[in-house]
Backbone bond lengths (Angstrom), bond angles and torsions (degrees), N, CA, C in turn:
res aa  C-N    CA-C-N  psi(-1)  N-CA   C-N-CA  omega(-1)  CA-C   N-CA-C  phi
1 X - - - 1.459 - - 1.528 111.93 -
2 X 1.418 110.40 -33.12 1.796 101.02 -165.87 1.678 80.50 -92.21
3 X 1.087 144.83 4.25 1.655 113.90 160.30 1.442 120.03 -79.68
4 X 1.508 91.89 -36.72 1.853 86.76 169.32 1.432 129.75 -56.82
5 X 1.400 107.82 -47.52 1.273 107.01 171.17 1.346 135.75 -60.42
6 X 1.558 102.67 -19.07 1.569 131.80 165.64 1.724 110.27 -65.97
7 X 1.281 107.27 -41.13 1.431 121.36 -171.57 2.114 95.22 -70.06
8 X 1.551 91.47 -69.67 1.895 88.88 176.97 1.081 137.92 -49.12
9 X 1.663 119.62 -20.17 1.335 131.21 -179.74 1.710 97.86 -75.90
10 X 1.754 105.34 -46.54 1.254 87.61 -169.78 1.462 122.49 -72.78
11 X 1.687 114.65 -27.80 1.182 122.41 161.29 2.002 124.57 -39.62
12 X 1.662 113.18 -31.55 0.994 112.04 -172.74 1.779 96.32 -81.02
13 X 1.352 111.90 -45.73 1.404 100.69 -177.01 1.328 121.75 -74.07
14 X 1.493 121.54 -13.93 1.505 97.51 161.49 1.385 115.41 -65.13
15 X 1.467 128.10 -36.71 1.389 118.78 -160.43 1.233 93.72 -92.70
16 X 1.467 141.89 6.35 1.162 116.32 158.08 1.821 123.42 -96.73
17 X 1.399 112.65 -49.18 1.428 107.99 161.14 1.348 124.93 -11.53
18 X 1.530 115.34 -69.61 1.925 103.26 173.15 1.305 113.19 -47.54
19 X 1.127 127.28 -47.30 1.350 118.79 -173.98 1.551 113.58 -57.62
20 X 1.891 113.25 -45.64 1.732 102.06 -174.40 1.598 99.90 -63.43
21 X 1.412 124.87 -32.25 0.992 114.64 -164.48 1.805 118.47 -82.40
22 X 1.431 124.57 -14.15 0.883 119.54 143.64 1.705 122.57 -72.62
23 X 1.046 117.54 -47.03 1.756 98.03 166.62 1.545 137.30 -55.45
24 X 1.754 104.67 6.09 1.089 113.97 -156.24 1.676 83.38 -116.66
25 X 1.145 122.75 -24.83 1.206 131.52 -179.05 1.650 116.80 -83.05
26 X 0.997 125.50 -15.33 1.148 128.72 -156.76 1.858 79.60 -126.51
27 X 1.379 140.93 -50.81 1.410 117.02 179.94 1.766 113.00 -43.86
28 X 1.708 95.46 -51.56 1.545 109.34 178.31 1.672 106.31 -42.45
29 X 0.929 122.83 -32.97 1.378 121.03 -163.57 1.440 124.01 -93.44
30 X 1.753 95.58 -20.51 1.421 108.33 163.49 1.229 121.50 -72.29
31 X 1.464 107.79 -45.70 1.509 128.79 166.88 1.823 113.69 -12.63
32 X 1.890 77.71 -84.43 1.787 104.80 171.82 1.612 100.88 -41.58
33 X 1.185 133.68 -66.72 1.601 130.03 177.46 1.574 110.12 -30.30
34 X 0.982 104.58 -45.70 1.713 102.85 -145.90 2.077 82.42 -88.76
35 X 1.266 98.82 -39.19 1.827 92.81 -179.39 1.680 112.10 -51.02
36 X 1.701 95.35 -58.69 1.695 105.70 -178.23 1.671 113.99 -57.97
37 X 1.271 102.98 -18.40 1.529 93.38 177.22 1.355 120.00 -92.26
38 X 1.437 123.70 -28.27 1.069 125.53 150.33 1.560 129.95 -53.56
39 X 1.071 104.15 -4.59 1.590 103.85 -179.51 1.820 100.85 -119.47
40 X 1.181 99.98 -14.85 1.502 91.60 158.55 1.177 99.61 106.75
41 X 1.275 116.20 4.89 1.702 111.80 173.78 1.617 123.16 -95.00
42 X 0.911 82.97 87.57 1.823 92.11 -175.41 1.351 134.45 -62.11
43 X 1.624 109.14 -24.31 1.152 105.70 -174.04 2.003 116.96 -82.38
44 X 1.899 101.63 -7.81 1.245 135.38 -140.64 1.560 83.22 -118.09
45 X 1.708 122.53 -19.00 1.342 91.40 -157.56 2.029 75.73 -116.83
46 X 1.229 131.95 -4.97 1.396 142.93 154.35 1.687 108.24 -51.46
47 X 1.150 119.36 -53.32 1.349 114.16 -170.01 0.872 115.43 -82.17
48 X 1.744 117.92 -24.51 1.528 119.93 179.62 1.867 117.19 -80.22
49 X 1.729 102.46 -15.49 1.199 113.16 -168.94 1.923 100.38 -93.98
50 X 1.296 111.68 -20.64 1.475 122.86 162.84 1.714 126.10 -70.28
51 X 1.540 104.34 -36.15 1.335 106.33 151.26 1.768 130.66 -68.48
52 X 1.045 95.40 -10.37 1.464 107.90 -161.75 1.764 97.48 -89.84
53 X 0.977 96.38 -49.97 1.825 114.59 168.74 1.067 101.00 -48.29
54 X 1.629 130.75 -81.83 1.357 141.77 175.01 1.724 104.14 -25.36
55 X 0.768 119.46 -43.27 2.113 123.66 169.86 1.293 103.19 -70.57
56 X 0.786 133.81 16.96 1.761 129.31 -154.72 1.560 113.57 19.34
57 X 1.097 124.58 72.53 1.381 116.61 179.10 1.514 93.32 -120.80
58 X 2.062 101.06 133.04 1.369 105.08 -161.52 1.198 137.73 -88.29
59 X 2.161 100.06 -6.72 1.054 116.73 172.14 1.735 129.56 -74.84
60 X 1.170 103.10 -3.34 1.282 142.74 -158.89 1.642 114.21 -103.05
61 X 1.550 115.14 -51.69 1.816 129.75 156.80 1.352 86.37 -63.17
62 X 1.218 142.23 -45.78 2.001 115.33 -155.69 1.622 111.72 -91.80
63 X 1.508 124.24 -3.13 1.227 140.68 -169.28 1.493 108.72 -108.76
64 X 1.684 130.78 -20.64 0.819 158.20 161.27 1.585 116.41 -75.82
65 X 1.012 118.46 -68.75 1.496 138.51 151.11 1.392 110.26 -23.61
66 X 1.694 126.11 -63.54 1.020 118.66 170.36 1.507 135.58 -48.20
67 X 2.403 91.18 -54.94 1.624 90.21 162.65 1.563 124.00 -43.05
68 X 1.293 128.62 -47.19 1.257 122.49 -167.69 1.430 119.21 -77.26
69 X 1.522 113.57 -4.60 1.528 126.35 -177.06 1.473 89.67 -68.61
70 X 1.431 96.96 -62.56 1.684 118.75 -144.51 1.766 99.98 -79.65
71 X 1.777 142.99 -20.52 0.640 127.45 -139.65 1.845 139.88 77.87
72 X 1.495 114.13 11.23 1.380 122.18 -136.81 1.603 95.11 -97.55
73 X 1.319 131.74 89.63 1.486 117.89 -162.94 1.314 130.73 80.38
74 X 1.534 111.64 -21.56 2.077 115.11 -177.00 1.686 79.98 -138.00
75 X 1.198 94.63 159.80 1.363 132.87 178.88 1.883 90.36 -58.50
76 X 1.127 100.96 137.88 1.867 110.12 178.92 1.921 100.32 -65.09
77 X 1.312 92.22 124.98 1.798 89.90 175.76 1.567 90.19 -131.20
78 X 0.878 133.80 111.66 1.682 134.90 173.09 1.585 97.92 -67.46
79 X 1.303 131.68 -60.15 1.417 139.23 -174.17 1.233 112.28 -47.12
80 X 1.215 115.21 -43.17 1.883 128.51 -172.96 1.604 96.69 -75.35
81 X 1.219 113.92 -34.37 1.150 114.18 -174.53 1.542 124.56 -82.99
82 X 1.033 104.80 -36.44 1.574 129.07 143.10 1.840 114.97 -24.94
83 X 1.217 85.84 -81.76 1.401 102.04 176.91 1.762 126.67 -52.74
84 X 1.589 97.63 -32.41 1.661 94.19 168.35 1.452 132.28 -105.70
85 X 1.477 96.05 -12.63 1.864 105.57 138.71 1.422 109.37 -50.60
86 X 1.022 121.89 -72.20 1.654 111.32 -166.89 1.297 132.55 -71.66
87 X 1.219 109.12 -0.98 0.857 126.30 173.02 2.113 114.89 -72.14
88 X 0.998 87.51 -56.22 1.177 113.83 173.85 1.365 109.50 -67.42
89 X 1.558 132.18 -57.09 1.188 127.40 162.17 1.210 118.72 -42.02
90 X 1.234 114.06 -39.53 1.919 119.28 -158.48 2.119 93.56 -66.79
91 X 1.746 113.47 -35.07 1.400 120.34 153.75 1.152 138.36 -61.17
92 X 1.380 110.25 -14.35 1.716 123.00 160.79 1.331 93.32 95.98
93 X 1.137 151.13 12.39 1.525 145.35 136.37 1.480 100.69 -20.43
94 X 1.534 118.72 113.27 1.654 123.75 -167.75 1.421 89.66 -81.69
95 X 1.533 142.97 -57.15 1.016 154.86 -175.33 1.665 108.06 -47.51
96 X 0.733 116.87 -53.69 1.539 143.57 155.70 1.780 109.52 -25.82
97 X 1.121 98.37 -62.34 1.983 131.26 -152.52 1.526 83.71 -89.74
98 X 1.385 139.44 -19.74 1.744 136.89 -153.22 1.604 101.81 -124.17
99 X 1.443 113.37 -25.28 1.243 115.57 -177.08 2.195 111.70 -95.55
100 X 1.342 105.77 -23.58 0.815 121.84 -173.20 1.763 109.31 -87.01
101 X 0.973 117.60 -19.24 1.226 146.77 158.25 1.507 109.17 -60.42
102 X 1.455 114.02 -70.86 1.425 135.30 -171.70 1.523 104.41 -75.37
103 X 1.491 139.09 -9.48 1.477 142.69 154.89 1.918 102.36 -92.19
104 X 1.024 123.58 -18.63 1.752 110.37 -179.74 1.517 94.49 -89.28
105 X 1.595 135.22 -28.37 1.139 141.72 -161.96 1.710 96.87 -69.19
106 X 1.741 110.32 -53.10 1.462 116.74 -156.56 1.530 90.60 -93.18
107 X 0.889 115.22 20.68 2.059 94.58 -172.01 1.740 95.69 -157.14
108 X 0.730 145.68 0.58 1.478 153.48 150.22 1.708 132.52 -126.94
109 X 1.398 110.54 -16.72 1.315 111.84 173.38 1.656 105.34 65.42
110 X 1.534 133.92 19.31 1.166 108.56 -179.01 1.714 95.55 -112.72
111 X 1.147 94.45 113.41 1.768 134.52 154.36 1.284 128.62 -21.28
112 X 2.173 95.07 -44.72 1.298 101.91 -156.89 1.732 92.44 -106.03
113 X 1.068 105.42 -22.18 2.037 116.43 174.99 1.718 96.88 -70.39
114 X 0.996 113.97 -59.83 1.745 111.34 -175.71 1.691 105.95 -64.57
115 X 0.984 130.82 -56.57 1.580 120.57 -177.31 1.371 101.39 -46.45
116 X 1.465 136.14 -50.95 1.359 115.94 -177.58 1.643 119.94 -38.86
117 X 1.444 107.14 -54.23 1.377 120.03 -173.61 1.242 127.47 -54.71
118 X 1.957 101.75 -33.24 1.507 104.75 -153.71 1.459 84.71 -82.54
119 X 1.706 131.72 -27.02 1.223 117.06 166.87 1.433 131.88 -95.54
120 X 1.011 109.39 2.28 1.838 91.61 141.01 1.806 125.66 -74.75
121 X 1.224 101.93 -13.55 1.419 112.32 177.85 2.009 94.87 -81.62
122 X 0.928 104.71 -57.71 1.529 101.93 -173.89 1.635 114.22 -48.49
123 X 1.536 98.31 -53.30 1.699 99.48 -175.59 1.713 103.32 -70.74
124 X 1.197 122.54 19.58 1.781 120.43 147.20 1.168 107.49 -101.21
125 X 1.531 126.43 -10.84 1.702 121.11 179.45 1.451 100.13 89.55
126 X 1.332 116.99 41.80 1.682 113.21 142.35 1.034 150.08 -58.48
127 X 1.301 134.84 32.86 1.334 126.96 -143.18 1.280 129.87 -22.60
128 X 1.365 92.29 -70.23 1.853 89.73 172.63 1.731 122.96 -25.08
129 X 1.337 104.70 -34.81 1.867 114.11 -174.52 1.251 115.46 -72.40
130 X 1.751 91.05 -43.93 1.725 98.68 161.74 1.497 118.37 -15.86
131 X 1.370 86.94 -91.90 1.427 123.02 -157.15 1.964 109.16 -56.90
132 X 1.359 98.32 -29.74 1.369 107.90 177.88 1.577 107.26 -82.21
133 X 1.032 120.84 -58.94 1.863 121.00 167.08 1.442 113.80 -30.36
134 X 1.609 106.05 -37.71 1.462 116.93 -158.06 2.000 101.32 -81.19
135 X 1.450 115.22 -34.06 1.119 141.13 155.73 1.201 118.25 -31.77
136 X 1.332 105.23 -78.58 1.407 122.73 165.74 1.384 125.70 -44.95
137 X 0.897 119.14 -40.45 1.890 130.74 175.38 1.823 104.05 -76.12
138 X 1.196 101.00 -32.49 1.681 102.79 -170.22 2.093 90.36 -88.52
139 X 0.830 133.72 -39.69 1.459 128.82 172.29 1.555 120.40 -35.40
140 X 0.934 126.80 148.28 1.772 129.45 -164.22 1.728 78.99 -144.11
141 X 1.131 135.63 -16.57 1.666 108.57 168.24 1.259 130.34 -112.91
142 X 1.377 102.66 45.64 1.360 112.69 -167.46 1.797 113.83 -116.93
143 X 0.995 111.29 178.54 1.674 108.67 156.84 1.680 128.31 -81.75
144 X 1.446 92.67 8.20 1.397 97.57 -166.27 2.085 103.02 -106.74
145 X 1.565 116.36 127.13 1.423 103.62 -168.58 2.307 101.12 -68.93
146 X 1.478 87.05 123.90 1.557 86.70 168.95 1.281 106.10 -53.72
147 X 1.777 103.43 130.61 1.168 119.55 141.59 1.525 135.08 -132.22
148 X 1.709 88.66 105.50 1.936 76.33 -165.40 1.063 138.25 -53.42
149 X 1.912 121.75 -45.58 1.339 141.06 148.61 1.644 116.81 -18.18
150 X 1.714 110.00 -15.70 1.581 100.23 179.65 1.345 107.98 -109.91
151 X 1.857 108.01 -26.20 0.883 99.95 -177.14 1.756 127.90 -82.67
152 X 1.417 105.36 -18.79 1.289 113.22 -178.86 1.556 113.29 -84.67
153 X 1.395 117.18 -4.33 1.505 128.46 160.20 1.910 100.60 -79.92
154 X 1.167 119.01 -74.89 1.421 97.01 174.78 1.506 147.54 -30.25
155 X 1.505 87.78 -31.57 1.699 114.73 -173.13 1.616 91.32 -66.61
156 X 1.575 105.43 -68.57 1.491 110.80 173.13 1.371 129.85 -50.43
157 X 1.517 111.12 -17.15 1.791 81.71 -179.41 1.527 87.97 -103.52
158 X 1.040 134.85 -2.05 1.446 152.19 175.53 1.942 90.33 -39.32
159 X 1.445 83.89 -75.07 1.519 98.87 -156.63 1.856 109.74 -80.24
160 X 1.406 98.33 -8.10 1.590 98.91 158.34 1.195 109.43 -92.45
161 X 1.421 144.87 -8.91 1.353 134.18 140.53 1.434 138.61 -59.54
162 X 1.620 101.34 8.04 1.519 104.93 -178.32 1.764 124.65 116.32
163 X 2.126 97.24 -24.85 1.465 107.88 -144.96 1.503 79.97 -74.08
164 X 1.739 108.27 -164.18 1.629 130.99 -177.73 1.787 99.20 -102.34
165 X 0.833 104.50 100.94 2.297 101.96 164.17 1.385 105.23 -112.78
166 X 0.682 103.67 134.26 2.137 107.99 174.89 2.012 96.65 -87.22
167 X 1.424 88.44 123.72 1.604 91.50 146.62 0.967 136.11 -27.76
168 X 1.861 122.53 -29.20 1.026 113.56 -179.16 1.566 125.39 -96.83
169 X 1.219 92.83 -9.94 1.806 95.64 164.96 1.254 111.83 -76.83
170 X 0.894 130.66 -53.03 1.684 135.09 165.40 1.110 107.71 -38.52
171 X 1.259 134.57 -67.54 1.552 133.03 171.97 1.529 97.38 -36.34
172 X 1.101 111.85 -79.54 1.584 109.20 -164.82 1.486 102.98 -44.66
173 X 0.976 132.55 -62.33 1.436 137.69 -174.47 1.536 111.98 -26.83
174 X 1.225 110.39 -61.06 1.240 149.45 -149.98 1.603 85.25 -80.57
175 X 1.047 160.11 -16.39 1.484 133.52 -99.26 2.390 84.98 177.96
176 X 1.004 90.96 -33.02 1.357 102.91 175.17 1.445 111.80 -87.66
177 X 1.312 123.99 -41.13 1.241 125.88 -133.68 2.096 91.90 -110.16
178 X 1.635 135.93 150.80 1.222 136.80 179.02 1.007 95.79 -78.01
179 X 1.714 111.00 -167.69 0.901 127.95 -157.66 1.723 109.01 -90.97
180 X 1.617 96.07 -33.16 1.520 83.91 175.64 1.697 118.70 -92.42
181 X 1.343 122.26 -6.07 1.282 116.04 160.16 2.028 113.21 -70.80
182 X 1.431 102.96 -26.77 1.649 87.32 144.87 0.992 147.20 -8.85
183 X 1.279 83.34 -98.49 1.931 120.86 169.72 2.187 107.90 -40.50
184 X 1.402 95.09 -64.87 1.574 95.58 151.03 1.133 123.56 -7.04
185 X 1.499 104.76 -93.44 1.312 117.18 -165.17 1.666 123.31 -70.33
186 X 1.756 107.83 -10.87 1.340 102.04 153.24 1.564 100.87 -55.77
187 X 1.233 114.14 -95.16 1.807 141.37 -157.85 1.565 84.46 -39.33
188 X 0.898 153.86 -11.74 1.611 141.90 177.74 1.764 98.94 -82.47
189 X 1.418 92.79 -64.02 1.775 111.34 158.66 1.578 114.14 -18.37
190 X 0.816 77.69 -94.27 2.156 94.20 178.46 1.347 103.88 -31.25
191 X 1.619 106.42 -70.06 1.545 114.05 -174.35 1.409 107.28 -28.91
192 X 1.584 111.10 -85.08 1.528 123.81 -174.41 1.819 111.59 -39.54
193 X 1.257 112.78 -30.87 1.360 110.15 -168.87 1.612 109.59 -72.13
194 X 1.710 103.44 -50.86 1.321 92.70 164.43 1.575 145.56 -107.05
195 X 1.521 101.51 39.62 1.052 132.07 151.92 1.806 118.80 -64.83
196 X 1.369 93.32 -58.68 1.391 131.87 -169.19 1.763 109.29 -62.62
197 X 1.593 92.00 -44.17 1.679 98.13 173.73 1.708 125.04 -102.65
198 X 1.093 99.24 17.21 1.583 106.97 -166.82 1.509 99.11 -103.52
């Protein structure tokens, strides 16, 4: 019996070693990114942020992703960029899940593809996603069916997380919505909150 277990342990650490050692490779590589870019070397802090990808490291696809959104050092690829947002999102990178959201918003207009995201980004406590989901639900020209009761719960735990809501969306919210979408948007409230804090 104690050889087998001798045998599985070692079996677990071979197949795990490549892996620390590729995650260990790909932090290193972010590292180098984030140094070369700070020093202004872009073309140095691109290749290092492409190796870093190649490790799958996820902070690394959403920083990349951006360059290629924005143009930032590589030629603008929206698609590439696409692709390493979601990538990263599809891992639950909230930053990831909020930006990928915020490129389907500016470059496709679909409403109903970005609200998914901005709340998986929220239910990690994004604010920013919050408040944008919460947007989105309160909108009447969108593809997305208004719902105020969700959105004026987002708004709220939004802004009990710290984020910025103006009074005056809330007012309006508040001010649109009956008596039993009210009631709603407490128990939507609550829900998300202790979802959010649990």
């Amino acid at each position: 019996m104690p050889k087998i277990k001798l045998l599985f342990y070692l079996l677990v650490l071979c197949i795990a070693l490549p892996s620390l050692a590729l995650a260990d490779k790909g932090e290193e590589a972010f590292e180098k990114a984030r140094e070369y870019d700070r020093s202004n070397e872009t073309d140095k802090a691109v290749a290092a942020l492409k190796e870093a990808v190649d490790a799958g490291h996820l902070e690394a696809h959403n920083k990349l992703a951006y360059w290629y959104w924005k143009g930032n050092g590589v030629e603008k690829d929206v698609e590439r960029a696409r692709e390493l947002f979601t990538a990263a999102a599809e891992e639950d990178l909230a930053i990831a899940q909020y930006q990928l959201a915020e490129l389907i918003m500016s470059t496709d207009g679909d409403a109903e593809a970005a609200v998914k995201w901005y709340e998986r980004a929220a239910h990690q406590k994004h604010v920013p996603a919050m408040s944008k989901a919460a947007a989105i639900y309160a909108d009447e020209d969108n593809d997305v069916e208004t719902n105020l009761p969700l959105a004026q719960a987002w708004y709220l735990v939004a802004k009990e997380a710290g984020g910025y809501v103006s009074e005056g969306k809330l007012e309006f919210i508040e001010r649109k919505m009956s008596h039993n979408e009210k009631d709603e948007a407490k128990n939507l409230y609550k829900e998300l909150l202790e979802k959010l804090t649990s």
